[in-house]
MILUM-388111 format. One line per 2 residues: number of its first residue (from 0); for each residue x, y, z of C-alpha. Coordinates in steps of 0.25 Angstrom, whole numbers. Example, Ala and Ser with C-alpha at 12.3 -4.5 7.8 and 13.67 -1.06 7.14 Angstrom:
% MILUM-388111
0 = 49,-18,31 ~ 55,-4,29
//
This chain:
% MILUM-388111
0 = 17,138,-123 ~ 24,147,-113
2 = 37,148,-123 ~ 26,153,-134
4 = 20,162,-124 ~ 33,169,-121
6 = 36,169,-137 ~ 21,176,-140
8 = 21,186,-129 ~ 36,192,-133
10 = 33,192,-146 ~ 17,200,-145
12 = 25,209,-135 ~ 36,212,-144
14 = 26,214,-155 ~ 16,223,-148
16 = 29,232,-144 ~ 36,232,-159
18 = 24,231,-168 ~ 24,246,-176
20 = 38,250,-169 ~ 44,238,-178
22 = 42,234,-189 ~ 34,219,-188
24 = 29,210,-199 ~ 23,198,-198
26 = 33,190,-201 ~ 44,199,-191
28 = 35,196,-181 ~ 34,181,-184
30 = 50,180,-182 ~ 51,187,-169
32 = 39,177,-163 ~ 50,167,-169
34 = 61,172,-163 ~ 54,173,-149
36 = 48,160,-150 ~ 62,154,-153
38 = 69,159,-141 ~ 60,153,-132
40 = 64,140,-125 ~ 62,126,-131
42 = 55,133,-145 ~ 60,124,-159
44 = 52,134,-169 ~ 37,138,-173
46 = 27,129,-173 ~ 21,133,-185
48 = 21,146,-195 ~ 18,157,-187
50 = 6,166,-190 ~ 9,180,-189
52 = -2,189,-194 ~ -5,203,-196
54 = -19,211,-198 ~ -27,204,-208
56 = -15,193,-210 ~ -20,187,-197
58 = -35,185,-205 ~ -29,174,-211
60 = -28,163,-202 ~ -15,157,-208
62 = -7,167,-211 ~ 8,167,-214
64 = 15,180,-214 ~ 25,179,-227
66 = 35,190,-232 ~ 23,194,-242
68 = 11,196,-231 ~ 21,199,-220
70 = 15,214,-214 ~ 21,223,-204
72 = 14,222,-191 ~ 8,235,-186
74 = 3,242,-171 ~ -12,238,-177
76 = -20,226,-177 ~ -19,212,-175
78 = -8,200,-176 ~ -11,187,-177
80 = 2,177,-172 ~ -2,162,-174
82 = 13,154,-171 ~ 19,143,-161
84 = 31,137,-157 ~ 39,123,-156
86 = 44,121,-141 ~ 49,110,-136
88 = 38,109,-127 ~ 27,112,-137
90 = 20,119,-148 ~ 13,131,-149
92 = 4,137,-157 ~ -2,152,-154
94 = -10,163,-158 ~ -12,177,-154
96 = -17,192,-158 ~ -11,205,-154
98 = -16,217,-157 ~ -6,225,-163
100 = -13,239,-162 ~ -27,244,-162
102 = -37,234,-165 ~ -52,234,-169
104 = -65,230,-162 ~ -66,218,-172
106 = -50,212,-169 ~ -55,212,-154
108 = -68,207,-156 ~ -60,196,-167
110 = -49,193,-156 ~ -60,192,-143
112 = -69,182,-153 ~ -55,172,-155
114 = -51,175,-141 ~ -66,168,-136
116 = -64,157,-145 ~ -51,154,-141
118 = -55,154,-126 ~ -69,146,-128
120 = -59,135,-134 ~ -48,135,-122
122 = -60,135,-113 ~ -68,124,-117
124 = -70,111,-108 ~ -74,100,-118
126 = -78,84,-116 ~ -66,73,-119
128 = -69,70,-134 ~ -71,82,-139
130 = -65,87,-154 ~ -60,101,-158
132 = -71,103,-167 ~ -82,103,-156
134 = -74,116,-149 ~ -69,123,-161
136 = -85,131,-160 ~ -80,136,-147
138 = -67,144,-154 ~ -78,151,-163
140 = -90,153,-155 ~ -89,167,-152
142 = -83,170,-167 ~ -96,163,-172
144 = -105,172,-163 ~ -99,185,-171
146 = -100,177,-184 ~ -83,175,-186
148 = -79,160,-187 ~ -63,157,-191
150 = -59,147,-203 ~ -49,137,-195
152 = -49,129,-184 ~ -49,133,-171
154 = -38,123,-166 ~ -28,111,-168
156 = -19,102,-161 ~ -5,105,-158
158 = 8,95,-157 ~ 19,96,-151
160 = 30,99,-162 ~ 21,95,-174
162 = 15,103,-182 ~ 5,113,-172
164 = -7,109,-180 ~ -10,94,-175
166 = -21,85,-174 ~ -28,76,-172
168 = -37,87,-165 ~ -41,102,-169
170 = -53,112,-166 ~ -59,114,-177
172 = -73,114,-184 ~ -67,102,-193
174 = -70,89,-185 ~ -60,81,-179
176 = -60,66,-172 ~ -49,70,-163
178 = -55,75,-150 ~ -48,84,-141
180 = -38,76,-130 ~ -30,81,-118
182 = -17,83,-122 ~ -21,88,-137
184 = -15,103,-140 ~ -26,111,-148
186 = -24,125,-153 ~ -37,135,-152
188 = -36,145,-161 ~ -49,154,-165
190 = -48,165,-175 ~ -56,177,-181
192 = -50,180,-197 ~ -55,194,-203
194 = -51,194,-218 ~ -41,209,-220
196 = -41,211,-206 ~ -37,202,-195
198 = -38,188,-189 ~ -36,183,-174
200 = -33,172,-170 ~ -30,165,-155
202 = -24,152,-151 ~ -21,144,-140
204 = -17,130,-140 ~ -24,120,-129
206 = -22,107,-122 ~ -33,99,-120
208 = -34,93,-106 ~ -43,85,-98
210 = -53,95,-90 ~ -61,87,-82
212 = -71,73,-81 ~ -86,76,-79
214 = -99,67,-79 ~ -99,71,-93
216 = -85,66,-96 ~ -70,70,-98
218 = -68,85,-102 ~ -57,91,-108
220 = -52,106,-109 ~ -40,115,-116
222 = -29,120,-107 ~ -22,133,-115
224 = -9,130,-117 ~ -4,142,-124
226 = 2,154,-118 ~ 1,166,-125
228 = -4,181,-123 ~ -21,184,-127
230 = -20,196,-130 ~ -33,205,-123
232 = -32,218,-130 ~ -38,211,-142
234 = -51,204,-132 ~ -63,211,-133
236 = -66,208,-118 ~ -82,210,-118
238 = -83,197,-128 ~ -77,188,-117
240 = -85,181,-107 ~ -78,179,-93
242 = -74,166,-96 ~ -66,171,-108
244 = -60,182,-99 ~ -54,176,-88
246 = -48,165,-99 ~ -41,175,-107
248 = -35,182,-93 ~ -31,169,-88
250 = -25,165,-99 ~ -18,177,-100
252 = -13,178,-88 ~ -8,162,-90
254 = 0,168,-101 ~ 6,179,-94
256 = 9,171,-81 ~ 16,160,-91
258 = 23,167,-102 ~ 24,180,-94
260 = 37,173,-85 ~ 44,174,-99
262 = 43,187,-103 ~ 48,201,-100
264 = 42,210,-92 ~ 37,219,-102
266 = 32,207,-110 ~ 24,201,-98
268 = 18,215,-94 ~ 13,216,-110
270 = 7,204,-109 ~ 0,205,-97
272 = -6,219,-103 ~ -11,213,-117
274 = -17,200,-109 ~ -24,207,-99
//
């Protein structure tokens, strides 16, 4: 996770600096994540196909850029990069959204929405037993609130060298038998799609651990296990709570103290500013 964190640091930081100096497409950009994610220590390959996504491509929640839809990337709007890696140590699966210019009051108020759900997921406490289905509400509660709901699931299970989306569990309005177990890796992933104009989407992947034993039984919780940059230029802080604020900085500040060893000065003080 700290590999994949140095990778999507570098390459938000080498895009923030290039984009509308160079010319960047969607699928230029995909091969310098590539290239990035290659040189770093014990990485086999990608994990899956990367998602790169542009302005309205990013709307569709399984996009693939292809020499047909591939655009040029340009110092406005959003961009959308679902990807992940194979390291001999594990898989990783990772989405993020970086403002690439000016945005509107409805991307922030979109972006701040996802980021709640997001946080209300990683933050829950929950009795042994319990199945993805019963949290997936949590992911879409503040969505819901504003009349905005997403199409997909809000997580799976992740293997190790398999093939990223793995059972048996999930979080996900479907049902499912399997409940959650220490030791399962679980993606969460909320997102908000606006048809011709953008789509947002975050995702961290989680392990489930064991929390604590009470009169009322054994409790579980999720420990976030990925390690990469939330951007805050995009939160719209007045619709966090102070629970939701203080997350966002520590985990921010767990990025920077982890990944921030591996970077360059320049990169590591970029960083710091766009997660403060």
């Amino acid at each position: 996770m700290v590999y994949d964190g140095v990778v999507l640091s570098k390459f938000f930081f080498w895009l923030s600096k290039n984009v509308g100096k160079e010319h960047i497409t969607e699928l230029s950009a995909t091969e310098k994540l590539h290239a990035l994610r290659k040189a770093q220590p014990n990485n086999v390959g990608e994990s899956f196909g990367t998602i790169a996504a542009y302005g309205e491509h990013a709307a569709l929640p399984h996009y693939s850029s292809t020499p047909e839809s591939n655009v040029q990337l340009k110092p406005e709007g959003l961009f959308l990069l679902d990807s992940g890696g194979q390291f001999l140590g594990g898989t990783t699966d990772t989405t993020r959204v970086i403002p690439l210019g000016n945005i509107t009051p409805q991307e922030k108020t979109d972006y701040t929405l996802v980021l709640k759900g997001l946080i209300a997921v990683c933050l829950q406490r929950f009795p042994a037993g319990t199945k993805g289905h019963q949290l997936d509400a949590l992911a879409r509660m503040a969505m819901w609130q504003e009349g905005i709901n997403y199409g997909h699931g809000t997580g799976h299970g992740v293997g190790y060298f398999l093939n990223v989306h793995e059972g048996p569990q999930s979080i996900s309005p479907a049902a499912s038998d399997a409940p959650l177990q220490p030791g399962m890796i679980t993606s969460v992933e909320p997102g908000i799609y606006r048809t011709g104009k953008h789509g947002i989407r975050l995702e961290n992947l989680v392990l489930c651990v064991e929390d604590e034993t009470t009169e009322f039984g054994a409790f579980l919780r999720f420990e976030v296990l990925t390690l990469a940059p939330i951007f805050t230029n995009l939160v719209d802080f007045s619709l966090l709570d102070r629970t939701e604020k203080t997350w966002l900085r520590k985990y921010n500040q767990l990025v920077l103290r982890k990944v921030g060893r591996y970077l360059t000065a320049e990169e590591k003080d970029w960083v710091k500013l766009v997660t403060t």
